[in-house]
C-alpha positions as CSV (number, residue, x, y, z in Angstrom):
1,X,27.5,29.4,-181.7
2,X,28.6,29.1,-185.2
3,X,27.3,30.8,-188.3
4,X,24.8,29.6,-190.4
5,X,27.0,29.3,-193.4
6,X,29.6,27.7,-190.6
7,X,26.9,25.3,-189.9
8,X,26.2,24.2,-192.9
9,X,29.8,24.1,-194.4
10,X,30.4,21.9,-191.3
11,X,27.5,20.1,-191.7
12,X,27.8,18.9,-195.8
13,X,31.1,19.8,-196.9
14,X,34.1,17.6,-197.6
15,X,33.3,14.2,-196.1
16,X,29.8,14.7,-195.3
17,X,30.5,14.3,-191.4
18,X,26.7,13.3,-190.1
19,X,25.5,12.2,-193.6
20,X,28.8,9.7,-194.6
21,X,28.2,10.2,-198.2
22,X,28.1,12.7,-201.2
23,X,24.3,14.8,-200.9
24,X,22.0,15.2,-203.5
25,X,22.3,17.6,-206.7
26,X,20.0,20.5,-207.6
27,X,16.4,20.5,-208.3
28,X,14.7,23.2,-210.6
29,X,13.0,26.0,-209.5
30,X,9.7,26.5,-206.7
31,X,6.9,25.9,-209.1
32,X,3.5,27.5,-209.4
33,X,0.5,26.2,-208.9
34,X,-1.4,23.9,-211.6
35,X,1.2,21.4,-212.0
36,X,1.1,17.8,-211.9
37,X,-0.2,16.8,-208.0
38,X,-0.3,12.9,-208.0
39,X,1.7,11.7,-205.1
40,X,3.0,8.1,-204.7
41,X,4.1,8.8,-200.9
42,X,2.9,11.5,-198.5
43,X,4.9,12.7,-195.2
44,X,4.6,14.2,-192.5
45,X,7.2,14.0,-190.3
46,X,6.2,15.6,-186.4
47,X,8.9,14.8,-184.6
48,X,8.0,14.2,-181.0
49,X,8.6,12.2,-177.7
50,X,9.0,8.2,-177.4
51,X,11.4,8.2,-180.0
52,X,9.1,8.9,-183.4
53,X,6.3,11.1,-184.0
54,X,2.4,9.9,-185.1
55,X,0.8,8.6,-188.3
56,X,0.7,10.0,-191.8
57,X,-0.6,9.1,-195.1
58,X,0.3,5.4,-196.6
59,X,2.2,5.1,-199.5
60,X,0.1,4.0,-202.5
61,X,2.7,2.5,-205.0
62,X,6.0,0.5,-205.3
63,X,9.2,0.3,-207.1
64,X,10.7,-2.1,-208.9
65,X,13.7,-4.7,-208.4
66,X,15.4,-7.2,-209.7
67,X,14.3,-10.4,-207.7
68,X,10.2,-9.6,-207.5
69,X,7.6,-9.1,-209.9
70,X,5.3,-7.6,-207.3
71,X,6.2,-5.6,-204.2
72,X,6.2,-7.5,-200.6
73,X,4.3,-4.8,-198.3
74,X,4.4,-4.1,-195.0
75,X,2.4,-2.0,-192.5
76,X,2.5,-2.1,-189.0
77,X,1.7,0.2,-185.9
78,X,5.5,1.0,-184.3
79,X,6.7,3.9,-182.8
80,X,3.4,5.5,-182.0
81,X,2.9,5.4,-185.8
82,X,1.5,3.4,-188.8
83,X,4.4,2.2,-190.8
84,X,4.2,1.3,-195.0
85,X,6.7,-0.3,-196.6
86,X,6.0,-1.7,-200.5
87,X,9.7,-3.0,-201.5
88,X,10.8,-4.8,-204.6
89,X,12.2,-7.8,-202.9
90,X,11.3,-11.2,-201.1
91,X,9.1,-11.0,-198.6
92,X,11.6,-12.9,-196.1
93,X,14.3,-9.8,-196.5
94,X,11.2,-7.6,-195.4
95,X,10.5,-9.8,-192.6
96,X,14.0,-9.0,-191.8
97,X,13.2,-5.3,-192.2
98,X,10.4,-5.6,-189.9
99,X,12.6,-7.1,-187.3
100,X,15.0,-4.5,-187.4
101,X,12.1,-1.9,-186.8
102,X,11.0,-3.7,-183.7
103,X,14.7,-4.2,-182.4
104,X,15.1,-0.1,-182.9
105,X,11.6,0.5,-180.9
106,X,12.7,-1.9,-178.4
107,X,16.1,0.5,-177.7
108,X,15.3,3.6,-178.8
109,X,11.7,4.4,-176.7
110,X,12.1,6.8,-173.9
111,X,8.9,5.5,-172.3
112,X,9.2,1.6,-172.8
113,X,11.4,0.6,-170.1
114,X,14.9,-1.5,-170.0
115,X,15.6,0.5,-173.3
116,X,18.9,2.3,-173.6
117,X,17.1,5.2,-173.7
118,X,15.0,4.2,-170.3
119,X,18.5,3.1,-168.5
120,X,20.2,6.0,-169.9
121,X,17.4,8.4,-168.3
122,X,17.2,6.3,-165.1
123,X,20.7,5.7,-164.0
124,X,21.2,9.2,-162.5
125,X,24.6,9.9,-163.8
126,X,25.8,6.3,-163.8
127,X,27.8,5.4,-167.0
128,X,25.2,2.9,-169.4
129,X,26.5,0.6,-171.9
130,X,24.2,1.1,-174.7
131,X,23.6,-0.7,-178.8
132,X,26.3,0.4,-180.9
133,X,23.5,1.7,-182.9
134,X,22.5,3.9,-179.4
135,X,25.8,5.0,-179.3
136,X,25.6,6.1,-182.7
137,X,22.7,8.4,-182.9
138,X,23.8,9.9,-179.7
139,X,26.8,11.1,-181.5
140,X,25.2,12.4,-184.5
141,X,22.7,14.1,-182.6
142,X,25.3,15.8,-180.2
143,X,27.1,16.9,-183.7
144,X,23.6,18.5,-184.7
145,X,23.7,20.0,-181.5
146,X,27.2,21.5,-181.6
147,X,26.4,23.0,-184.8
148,X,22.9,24.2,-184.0
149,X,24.5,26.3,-180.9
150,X,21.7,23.7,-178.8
151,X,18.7,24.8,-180.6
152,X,18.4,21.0,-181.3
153,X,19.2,19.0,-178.6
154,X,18.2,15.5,-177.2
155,X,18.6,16.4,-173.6
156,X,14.9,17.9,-174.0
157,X,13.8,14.6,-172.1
158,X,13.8,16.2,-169.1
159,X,11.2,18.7,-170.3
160,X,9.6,16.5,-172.9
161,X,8.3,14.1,-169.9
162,X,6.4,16.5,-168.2
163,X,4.1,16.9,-171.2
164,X,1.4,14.9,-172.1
165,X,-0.2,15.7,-175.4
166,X,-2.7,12.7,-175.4
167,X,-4.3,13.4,-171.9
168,X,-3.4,17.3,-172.4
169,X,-1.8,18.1,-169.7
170,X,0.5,21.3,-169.3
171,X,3.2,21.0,-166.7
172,X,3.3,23.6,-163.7
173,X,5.1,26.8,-164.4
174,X,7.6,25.9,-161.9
175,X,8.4,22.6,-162.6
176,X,9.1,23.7,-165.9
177,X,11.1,26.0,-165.3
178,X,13.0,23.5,-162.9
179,X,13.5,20.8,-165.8
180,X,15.1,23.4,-168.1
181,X,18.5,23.7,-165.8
182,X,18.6,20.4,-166.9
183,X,18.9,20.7,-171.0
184,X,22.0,20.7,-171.9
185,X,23.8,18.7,-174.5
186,X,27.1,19.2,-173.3
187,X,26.6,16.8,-170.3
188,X,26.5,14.1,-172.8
189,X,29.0,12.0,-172.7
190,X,30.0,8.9,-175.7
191,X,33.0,6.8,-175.4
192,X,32.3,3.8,-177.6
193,X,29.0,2.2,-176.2
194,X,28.9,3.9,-172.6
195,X,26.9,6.9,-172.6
196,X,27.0,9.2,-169.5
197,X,25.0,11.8,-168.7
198,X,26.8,14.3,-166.5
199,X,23.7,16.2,-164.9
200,X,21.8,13.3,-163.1
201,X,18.5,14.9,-163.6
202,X,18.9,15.1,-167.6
203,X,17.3,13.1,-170.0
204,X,17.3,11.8,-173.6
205,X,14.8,12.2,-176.3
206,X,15.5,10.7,-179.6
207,X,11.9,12.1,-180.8
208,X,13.5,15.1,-183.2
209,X,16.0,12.3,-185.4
210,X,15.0,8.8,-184.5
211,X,13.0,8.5,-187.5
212,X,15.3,9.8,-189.5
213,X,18.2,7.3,-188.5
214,X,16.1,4.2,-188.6
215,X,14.9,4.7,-192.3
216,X,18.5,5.3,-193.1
217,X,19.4,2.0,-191.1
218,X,16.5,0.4,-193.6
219,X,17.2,1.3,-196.9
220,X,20.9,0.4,-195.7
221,X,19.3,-3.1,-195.4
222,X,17.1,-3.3,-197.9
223,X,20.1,-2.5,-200.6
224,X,22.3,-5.6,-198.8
225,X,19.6,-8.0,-199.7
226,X,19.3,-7.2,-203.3
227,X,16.9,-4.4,-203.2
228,X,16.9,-1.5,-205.5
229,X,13.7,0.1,-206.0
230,X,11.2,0.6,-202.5
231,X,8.8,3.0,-200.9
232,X,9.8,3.3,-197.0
233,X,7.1,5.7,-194.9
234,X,8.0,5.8,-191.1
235,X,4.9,7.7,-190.1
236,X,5.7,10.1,-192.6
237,X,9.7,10.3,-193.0
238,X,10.0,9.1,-196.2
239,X,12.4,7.7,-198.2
240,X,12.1,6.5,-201.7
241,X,14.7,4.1,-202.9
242,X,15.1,4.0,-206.9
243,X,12.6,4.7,-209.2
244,X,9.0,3.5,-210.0
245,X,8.1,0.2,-212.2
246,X,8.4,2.6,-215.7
247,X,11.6,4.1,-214.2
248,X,10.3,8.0,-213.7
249,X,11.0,9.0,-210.7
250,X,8.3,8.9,-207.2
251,X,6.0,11.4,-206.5
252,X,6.4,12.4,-202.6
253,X,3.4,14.3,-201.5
254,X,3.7,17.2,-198.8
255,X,1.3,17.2,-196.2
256,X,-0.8,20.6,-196.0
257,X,-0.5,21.8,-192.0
258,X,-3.9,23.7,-192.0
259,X,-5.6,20.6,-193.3
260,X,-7.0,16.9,-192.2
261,X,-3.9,14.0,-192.4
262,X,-3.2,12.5,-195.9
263,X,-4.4,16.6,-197.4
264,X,-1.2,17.6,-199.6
265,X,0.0,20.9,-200.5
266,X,1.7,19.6,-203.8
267,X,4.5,16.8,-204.8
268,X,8.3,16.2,-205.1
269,X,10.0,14.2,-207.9
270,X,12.3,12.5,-206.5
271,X,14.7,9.0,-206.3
272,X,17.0,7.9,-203.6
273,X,16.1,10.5,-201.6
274,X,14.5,11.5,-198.2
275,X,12.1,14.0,-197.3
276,X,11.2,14.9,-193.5
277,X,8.5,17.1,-193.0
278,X,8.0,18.9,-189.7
279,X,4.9,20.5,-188.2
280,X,2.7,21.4,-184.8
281,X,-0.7,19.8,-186.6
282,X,0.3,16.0,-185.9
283,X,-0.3,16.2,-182.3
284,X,-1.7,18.5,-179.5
285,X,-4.4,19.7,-177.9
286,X,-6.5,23.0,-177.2
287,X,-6.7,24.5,-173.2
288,X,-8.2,27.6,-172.4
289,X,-8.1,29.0,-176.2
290,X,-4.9,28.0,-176.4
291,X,-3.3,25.1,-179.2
292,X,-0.4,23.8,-177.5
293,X,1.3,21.7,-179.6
294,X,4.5,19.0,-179.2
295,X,7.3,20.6,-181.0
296,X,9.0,22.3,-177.8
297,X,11.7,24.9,-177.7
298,X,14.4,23.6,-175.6
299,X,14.9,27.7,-174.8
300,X,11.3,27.8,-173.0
301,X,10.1,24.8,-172.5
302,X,7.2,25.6,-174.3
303,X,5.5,24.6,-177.9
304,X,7.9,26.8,-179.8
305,X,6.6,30.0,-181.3
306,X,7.3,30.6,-184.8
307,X,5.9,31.8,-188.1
308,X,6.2,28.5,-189.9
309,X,3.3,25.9,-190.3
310,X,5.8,23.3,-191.3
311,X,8.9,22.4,-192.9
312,X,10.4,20.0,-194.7
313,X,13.6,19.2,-195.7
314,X,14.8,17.0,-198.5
315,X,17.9,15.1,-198.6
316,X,19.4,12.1,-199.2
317,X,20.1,11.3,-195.6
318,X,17.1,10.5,-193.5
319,X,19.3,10.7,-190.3
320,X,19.8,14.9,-191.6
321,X,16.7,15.7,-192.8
322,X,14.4,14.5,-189.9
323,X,17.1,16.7,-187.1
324,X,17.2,19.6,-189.7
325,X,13.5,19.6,-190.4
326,X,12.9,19.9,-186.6
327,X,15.9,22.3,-185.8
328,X,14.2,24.4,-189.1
329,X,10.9,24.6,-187.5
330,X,12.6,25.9,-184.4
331,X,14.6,28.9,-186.4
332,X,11.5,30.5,-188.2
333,X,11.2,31.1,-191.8
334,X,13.6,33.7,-192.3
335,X,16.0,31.8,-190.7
336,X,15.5,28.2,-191.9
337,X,15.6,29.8,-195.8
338,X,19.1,31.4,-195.0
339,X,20.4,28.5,-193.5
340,X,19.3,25.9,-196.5
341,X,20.7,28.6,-199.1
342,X,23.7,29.3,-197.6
343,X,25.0,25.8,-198.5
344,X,27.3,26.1,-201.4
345,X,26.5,22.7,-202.6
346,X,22.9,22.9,-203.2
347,X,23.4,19.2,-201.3
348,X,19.6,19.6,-199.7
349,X,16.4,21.4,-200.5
350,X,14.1,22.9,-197.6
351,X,10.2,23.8,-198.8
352,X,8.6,26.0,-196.1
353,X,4.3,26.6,-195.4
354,X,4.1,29.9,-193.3
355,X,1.3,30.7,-190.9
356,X,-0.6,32.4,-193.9
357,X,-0.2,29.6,-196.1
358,X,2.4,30.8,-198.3
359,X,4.6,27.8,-199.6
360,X,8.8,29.4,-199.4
361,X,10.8,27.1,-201.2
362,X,15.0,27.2,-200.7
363,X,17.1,28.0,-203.6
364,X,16.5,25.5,-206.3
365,X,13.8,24.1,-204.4
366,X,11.2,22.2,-206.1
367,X,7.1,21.0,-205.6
368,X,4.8,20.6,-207.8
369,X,1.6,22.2,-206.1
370,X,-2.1,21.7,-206.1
């Protein structure tokens, strides 16, 4: 397993390798409370099975572009999750956008079958030509999993399916326990769009970066056609592209863990950047006395166990912030502030809500709280 500051080196240095671009620069300081709170955009990124994690606040304004005087919305229920989207452009390139949404559901769900995700999982070993775009975030996540030493990795499928956090329903000590021989990243396999999975019994999750790499794969589109300015909320990965109508820059609102969807611990200044937010209060349920919620330790099988409400991570890749928000949440506090302030670059920010409530914000790390 590497370092942390191997990790990150690795990670953001040189050519960017999972990000393919320069990061972001430095922000100023945590803040203190008192401070400016009104948030254009709230997220709350959970990530969880089928490919996306559920619902978060709507996005309440829009930026500005050349070719529209008023923003062309859209909001639609995909990837068990409400989507917004209020762009500067015609409505016809968001049409487009909204196509490209559905195309991504339709390949990326683990559940919704004759996906690649549903063939890879079904064809017990069998080599499965896949989307390039399958391909792709296979490889980025096995990257993410290389440098995580497996604390985040997509073969959690095999676990992930014995849960279900709608009907509540915690799987049998043993059959756990059976499913866990069977995460394992390294029996992944990518050679250009054939994806094998060594173990026949493993299976694929996109649930911890799918978000992520579809809101990348969005504003990609969105800047083709002409757009510059645009709010894009996938269930709460947000990314803001450009700046308001006046030119300052948007206000992303942090969801607060302890409280109702929408409730916001503070806001983030920010343009042409991404901020993934991770937590166990988007879904779950109660049994016995016991919350069990959806974020699972691929170690235990279990809702991980951690002194951290939530985290989230901003950067200017989508694709890295939703895998490192998750993979964050995973480490624990301690270990998710060392690992965001041990990269050199100040290329990403990470804000952290412990179990007390206490908001931990990475070097240089900014919100403007409540």
């Amino acid at each position: 397993m590497l370092r942390r500051r191997d990790f990150i080196t690795v990670l953001f240095g040189g050519a960017a390798l999972l990000c393919g671009g320069t990061l972001m620069g430095v922000l100023s300081a945590c803040s203190t409370p008192g401070a400016s709170s009104d948030a254009d955009a709230s997220g709350a990124n959970a990530d969880g099975s089928n490919a996306t994690a559920p619902d978060s606040a709507t996005a309440t304004d829009a930026a500005t572009a050349d070719t529209a005087a008023e923003p062309a919305t859209l909001t639609e229920f995909l990837f068990d999750t409400v989507i917004d989207i209020s762009a500067y452009c015609s409505q016809e390139l968001l049409d487009s956008v909204y196509e490209r949404l559905v195309f991504f559901e339709d390949i990326f769900s683990r559940t919704r079958e004759g996906s690649d995700i549903y063939q890879i999982n079904a064809a017990a070993g069998a080599p499965v030509e896949v989307h390039s775009e399958t391909a792709d975030i296979i490889a980025r996540a096995h990257e993410f999993s290389e440098l995580s030493g497996g604390l985040f990795d997509i073969s959690i499928g095999a676990v992930t399916c014995l849960w279900d956090f709608s009907e509540g329903i915690i799987p049998e000590p043993g059959e756990l326990a059976a499913a866990l021989e069977h995460i394992d990243y390294r029996n992944i396999e990518v050679k250009g769009n054939t994806v094998t999975l060594a173990d026949s019994q493993a299976k694929l999750d996109l649930g911890g970066i799918a978000k992520g790499y579809i809101a990348d794969d969005v504003v990609a589109l969105l800047k083709e056609g002409g757009c510059q300015s645009a709010n894009i909320n996938l269930g709460g990965n947000v990314y803001v592209l450009g700046s308001k109508p006046d030119g300052s820059p948007w206000n992303v609102g942090v969801q607060d863990p302890f409280e109702s969807r929408g409730a916001i611990i503070g806001s983030v200044p920010l343009s042409d950047q991404s901020v993934s937010t991770s937590g166990p209060y988007e879904r779950g349920f109660e049994a016995d006395g016991v919350f069990y919620h959806h974020i699972l330790d691929p170690r235990t099988g279990y809702p991980v166990q951690t002194d951290l409400a939530s985290t989230t991570i901003i950067s200017t890749s989508s694709t890295t912030g939703d895998a490192l928000s998750t993979t964050t949440f995973l480490m624990g506090a301690n270990a998710a502030l060392e690992l965001i302030d041990s990269d050199a670059q100040a290329s990403l920010k990470g804000i952290f809500v412990d179990s007390e409530g206490e908001v931990i914000c990475s070097r240089d790390a900014s919100i403007n709280l409540l």
